[in-house]
Backbone as a chain_set.jsonl record, in Angstrom:
{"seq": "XXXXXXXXXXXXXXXXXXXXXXXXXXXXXXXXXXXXXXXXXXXXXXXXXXXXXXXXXXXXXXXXXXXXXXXXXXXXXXXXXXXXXXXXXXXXXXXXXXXXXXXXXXXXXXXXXXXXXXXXXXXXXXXXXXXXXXXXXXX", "coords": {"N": [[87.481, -69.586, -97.3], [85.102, -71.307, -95.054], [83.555, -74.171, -94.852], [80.356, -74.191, -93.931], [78.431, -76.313, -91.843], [75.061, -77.519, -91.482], [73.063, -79.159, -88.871], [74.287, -81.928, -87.634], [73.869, -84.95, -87.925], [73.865, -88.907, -88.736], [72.976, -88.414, -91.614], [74.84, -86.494, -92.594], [77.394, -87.814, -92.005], [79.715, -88.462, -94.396], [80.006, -86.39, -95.849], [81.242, -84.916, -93.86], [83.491, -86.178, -94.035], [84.385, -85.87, -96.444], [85.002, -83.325, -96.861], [86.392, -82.763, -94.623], [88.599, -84.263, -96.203], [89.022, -82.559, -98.286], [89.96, -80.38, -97.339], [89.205, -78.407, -96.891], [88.499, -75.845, -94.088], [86.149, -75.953, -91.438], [82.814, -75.652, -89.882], [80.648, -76.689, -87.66], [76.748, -76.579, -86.921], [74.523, -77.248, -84.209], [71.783, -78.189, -82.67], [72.903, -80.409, -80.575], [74.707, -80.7, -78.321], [76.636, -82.457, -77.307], [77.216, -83.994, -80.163], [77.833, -81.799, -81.184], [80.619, -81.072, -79.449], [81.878, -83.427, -79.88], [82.792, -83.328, -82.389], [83.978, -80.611, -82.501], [86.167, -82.059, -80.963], [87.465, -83.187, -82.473], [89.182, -81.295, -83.748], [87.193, -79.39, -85.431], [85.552, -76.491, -85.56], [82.341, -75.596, -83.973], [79.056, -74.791, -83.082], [76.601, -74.381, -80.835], [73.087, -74.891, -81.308], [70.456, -72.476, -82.96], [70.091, -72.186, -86.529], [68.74, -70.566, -87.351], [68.517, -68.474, -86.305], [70.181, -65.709, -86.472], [72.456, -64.32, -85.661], [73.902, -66.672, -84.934], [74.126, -67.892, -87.311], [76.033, -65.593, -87.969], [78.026, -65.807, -86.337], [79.049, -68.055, -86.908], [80.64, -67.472, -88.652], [79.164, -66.718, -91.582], [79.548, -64.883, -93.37], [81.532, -65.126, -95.005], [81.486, -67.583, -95.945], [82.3, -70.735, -97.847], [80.606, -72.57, -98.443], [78.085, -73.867, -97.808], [76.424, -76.369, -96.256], [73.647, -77.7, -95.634], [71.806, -79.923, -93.602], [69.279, -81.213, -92.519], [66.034, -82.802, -91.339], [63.642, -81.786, -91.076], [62.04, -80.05, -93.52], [60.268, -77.238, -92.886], [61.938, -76.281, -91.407], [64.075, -76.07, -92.24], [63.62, -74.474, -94.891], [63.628, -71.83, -94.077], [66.194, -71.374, -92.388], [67.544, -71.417, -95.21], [66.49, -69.269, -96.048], [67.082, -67.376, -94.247], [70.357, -67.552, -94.498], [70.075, -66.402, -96.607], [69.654, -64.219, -96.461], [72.171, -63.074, -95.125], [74.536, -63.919, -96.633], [74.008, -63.44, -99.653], [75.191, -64.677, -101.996], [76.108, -67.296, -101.802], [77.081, -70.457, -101.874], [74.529, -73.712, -101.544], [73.64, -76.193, -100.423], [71.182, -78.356, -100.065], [69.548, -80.899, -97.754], [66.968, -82.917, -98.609], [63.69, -84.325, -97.208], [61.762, -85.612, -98.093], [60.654, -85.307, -101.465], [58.798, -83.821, -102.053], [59.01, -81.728, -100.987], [60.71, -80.304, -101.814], [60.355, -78.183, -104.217], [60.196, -75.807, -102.167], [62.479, -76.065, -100.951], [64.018, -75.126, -103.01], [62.789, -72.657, -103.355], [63.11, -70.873, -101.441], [65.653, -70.524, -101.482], [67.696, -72.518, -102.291], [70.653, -73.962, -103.404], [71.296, -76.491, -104.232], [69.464, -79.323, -104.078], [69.344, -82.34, -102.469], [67.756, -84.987, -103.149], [66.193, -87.071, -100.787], [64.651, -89.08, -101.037], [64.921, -90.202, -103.678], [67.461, -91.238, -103.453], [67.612, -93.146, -101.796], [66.081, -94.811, -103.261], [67.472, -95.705, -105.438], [69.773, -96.838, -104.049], [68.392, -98.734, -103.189], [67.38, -99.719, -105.328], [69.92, -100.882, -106.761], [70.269, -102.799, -104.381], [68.819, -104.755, -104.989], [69.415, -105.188, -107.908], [71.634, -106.589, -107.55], [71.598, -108.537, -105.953], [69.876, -110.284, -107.409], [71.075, -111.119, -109.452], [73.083, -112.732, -108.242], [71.31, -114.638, -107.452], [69.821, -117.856, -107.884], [68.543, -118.951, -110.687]], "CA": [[86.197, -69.633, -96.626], [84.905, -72.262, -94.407], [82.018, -74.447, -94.993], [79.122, -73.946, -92.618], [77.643, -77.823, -91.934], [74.166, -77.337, -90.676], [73.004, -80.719, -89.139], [75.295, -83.318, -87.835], [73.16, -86.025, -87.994], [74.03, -89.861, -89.012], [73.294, -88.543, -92.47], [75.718, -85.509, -92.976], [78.586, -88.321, -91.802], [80.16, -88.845, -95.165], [79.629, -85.039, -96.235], [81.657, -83.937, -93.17], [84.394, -86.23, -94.687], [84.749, -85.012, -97.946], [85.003, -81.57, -96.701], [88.143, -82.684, -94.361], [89.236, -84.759, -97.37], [89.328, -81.607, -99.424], [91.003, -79.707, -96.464], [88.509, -77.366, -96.464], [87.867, -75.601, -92.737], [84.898, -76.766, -91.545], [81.748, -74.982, -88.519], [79.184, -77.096, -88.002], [75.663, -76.236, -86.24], [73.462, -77.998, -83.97], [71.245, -77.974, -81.243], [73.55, -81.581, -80.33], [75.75, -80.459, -77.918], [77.3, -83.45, -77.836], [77.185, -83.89, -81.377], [78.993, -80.468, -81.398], [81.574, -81.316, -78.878], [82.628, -84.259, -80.375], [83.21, -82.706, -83.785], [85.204, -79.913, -81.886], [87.15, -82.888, -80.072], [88.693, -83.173, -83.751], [89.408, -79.994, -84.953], [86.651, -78.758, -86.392], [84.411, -75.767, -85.727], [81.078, -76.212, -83.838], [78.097, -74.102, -82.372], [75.198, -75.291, -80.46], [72.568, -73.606, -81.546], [69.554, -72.778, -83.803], [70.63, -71.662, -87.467], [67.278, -70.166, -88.041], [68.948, -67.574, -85.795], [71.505, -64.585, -87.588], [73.501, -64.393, -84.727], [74.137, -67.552, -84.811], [75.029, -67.602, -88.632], [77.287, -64.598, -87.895], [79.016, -66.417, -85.379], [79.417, -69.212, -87.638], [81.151, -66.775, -90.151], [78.567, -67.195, -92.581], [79.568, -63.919, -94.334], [82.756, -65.448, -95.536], [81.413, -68.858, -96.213], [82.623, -71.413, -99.028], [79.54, -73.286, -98.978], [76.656, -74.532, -96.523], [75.749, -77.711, -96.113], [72.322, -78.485, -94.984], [71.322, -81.821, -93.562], [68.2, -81.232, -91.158], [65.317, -83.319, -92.33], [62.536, -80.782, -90.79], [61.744, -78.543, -94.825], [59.935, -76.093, -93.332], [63.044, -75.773, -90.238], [65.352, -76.053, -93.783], [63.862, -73.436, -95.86], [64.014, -70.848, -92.812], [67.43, -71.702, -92.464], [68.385, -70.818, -96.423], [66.154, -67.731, -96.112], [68.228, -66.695, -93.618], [71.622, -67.779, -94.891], [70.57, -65.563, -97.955], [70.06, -62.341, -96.308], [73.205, -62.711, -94.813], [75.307, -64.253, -97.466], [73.346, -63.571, -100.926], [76.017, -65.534, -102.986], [76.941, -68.502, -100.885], [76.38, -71.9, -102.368], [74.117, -74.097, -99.932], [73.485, -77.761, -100.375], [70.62, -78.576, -98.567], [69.228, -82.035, -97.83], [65.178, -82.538, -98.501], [63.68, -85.497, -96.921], [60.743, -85.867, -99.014], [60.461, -85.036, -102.771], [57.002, -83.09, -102.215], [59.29, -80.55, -100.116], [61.836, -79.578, -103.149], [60.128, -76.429, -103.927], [59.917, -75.006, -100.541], [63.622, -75.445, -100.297], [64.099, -74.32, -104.289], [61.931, -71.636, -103.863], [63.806, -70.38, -100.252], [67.12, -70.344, -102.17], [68.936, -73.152, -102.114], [71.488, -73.951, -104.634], [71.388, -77.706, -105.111], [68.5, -80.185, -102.915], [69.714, -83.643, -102.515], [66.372, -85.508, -102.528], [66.362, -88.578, -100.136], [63.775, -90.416, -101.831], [65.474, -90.269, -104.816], [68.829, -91.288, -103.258], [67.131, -94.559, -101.489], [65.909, -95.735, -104.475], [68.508, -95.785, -106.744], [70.221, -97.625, -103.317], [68.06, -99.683, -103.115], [67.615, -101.065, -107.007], [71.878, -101.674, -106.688], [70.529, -103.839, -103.856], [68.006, -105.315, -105.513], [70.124, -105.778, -108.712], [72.754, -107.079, -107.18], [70.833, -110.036, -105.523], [68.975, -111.526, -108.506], [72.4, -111.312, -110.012], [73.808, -113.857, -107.499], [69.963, -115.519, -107.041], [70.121, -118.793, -108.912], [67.151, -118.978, -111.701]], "C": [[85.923, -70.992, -96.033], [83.551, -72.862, -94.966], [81.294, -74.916, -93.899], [78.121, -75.535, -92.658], [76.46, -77.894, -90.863], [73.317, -78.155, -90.315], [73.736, -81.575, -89.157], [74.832, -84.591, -87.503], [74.19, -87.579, -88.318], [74.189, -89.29, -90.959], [74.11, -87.546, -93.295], [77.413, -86.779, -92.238], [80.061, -88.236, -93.261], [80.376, -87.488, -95.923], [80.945, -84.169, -95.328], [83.162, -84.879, -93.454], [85.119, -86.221, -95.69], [85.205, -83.661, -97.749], [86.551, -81.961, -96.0], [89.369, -83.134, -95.473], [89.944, -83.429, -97.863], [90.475, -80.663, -98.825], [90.356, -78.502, -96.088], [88.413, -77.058, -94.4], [86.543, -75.615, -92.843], [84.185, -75.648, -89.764], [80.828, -76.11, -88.719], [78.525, -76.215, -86.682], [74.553, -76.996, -85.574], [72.938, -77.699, -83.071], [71.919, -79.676, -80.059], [74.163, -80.997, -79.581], [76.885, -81.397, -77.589], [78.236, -84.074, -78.631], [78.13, -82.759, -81.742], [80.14, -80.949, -80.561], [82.172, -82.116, -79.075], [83.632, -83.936, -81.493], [84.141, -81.419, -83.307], [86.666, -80.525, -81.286], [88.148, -83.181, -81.38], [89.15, -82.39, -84.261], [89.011, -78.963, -85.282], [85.776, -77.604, -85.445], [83.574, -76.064, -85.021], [80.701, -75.078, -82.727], [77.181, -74.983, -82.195], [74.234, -74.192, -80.732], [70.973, -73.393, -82.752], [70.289, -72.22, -85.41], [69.685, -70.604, -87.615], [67.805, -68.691, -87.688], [70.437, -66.661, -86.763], [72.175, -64.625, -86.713], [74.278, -65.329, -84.974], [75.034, -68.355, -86.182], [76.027, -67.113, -88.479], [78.275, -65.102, -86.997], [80.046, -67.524, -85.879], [80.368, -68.76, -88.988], [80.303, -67.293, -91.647], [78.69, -66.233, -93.451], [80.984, -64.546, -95.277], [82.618, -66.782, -95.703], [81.788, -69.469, -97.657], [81.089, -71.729, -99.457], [78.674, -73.785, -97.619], [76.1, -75.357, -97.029], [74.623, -77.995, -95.579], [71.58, -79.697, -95.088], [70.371, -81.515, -92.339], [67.022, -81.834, -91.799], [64.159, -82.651, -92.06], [62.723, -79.924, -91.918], [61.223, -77.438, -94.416], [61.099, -75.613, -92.151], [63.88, -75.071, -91.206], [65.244, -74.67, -94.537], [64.044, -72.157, -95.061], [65.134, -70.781, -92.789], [68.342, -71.157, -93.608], [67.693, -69.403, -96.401], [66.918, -66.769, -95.358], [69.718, -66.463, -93.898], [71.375, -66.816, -96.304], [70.567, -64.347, -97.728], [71.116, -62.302, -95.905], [74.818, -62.717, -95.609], [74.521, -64.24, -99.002], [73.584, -64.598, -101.62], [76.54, -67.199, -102.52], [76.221, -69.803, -101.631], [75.586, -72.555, -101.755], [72.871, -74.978, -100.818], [73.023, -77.883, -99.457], [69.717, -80.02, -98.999], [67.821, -82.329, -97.782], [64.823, -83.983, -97.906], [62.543, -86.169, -97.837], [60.89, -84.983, -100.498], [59.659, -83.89, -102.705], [57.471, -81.871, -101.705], [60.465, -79.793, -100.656], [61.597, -78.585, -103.422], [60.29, -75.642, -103.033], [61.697, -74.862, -100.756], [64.477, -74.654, -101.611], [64.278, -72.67, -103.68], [62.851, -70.597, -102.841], [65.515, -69.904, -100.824], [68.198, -71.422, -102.094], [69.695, -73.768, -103.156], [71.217, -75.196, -105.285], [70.241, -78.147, -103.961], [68.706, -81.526, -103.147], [68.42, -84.133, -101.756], [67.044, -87.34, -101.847], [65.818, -89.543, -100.885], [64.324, -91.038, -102.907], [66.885, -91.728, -104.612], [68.813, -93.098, -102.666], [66.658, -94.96, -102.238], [66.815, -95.946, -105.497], [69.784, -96.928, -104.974], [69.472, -99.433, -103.667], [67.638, -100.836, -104.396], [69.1, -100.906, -107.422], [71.279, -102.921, -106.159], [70.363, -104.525, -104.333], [68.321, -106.283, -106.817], [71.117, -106.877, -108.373], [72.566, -108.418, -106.682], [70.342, -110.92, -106.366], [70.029, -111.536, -109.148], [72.759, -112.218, -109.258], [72.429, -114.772, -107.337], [70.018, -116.471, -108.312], [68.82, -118.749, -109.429], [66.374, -120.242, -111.141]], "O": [[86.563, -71.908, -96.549], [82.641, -72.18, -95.437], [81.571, -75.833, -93.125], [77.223, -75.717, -93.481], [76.647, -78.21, -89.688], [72.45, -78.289, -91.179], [74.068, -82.158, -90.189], [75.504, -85.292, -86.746], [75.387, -87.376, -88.12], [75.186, -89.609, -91.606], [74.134, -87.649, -94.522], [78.479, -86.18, -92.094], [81.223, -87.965, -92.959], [81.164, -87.667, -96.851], [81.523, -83.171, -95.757], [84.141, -84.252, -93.05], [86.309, -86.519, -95.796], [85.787, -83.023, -98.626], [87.623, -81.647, -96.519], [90.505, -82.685, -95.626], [91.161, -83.248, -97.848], [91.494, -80.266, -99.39], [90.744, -77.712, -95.227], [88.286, -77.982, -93.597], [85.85, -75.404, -93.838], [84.88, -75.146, -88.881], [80.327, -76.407, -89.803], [79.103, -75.539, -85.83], [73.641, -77.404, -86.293], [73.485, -76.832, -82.389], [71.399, -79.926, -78.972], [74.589, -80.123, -80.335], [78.045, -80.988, -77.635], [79.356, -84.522, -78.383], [79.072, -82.877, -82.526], [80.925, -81.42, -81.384], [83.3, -82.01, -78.592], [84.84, -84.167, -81.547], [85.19, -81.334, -83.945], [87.756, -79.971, -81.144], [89.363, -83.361, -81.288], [89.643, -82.6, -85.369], [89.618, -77.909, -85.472], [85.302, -78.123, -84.435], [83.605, -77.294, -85.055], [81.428, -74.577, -81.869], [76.868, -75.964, -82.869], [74.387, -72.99, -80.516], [70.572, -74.425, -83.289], [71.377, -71.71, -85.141], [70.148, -69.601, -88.157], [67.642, -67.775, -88.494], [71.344, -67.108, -87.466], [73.049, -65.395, -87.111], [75.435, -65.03, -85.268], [76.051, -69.048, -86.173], [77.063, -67.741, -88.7], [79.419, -64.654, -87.056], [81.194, -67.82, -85.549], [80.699, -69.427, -89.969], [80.741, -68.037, -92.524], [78.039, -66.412, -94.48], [81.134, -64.07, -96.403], [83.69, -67.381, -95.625], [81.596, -68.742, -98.632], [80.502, -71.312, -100.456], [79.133, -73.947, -96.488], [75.388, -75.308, -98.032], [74.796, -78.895, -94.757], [71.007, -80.29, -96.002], [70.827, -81.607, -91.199], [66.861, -81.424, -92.948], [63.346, -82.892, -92.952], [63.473, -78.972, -91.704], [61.401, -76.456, -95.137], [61.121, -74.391, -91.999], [64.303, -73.916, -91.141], [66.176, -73.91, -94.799], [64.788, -71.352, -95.622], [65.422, -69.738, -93.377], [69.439, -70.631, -93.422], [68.361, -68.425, -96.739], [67.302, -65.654, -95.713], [70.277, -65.405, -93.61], [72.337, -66.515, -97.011], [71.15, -63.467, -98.361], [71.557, -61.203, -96.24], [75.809, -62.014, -95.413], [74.522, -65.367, -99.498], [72.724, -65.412, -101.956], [77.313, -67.959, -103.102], [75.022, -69.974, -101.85], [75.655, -71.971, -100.673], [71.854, -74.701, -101.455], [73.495, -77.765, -98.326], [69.296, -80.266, -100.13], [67.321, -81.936, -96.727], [65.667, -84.856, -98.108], [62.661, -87.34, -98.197], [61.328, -83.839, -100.372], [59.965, -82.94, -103.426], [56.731, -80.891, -101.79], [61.058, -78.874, -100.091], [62.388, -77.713, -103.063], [60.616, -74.506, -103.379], [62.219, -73.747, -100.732], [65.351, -73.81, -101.412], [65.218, -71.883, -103.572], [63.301, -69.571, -103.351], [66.241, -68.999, -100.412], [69.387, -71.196, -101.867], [68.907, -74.183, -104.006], [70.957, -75.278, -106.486], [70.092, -77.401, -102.993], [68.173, -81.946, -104.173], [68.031, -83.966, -100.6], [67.82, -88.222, -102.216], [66.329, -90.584, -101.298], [64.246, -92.252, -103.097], [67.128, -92.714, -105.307], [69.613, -93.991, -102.948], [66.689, -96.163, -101.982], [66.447, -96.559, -106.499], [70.568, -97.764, -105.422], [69.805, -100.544, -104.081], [67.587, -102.064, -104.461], [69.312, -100.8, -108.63], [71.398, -103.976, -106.782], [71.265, -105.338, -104.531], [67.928, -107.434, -107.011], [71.253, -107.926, -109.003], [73.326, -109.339, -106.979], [70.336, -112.137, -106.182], [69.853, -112.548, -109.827], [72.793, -113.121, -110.094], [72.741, -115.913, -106.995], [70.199, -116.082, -109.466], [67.911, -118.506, -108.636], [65.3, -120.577, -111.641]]}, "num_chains": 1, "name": "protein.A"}
């Protein structure tokens, strides 16, 4: 199965190389066309497009998916997106990216398997940085 990468943003970069890492086949989805055509210029997969849309899933072979990645930072675009990906795929794993904390239920509640909170993810960045400086900052 392929994994469906919905969102090729700046912050799905590191996401969409783990997945080649692994060797997995890879679709992504965007309204980027660009953004899509680049990511085709390597290899991979790519629709322009809305997800929100079933077609557009089905196109993306989302019935035979490994896993779905979601990185769009619009929650209520997001949970639309897994509501959809669940009528079409019930079982499908689908890692989706929240941008705010306050918007974790919504994408819970919609179905999504795991929610990688941002807020979360920049703070724990940012007290490394933080550590890491008064560690070299002379007393």
């Amino acid at each position: 199965g392929r994994v469906i990468v919905i969102g090729v943003g700046p912050s799905a970069g590191a996401a969409l190389e783990a997945i080649r890492t692994a060797g997995a086949p890879l679709t992504v989805i965007d309204f980027n066309s660009r953004a899509v055509q680049r990511l085709r210029d390597q290899g991979d997969g790519g629709i322009v497009g809305d997800a929100r849309r079933g077609e557009i899933l089905s196109a993306a072979g989302i019935a035979h998916a490994r896993l779905v990645l979601l990185s769009i930072p619009d929650p209520t675009a997001a949970a639309a997106v897994v509501r959809q990906v669940r009528v079409l795929a019930p079982t499908v794993p689908i890692i989706a990216r929240c941008s705010y904390n306050r918007a974790e239920s919504q994408l819970r509640a919609a179905g999504a398997t795991e929610v990688v909170l941002e807020e979360d993810a920049v703070g724990l960045v940012l007290g490394r940085a933080v550590g890491e400086r008064l560690e070299q900052a002379p007393m």
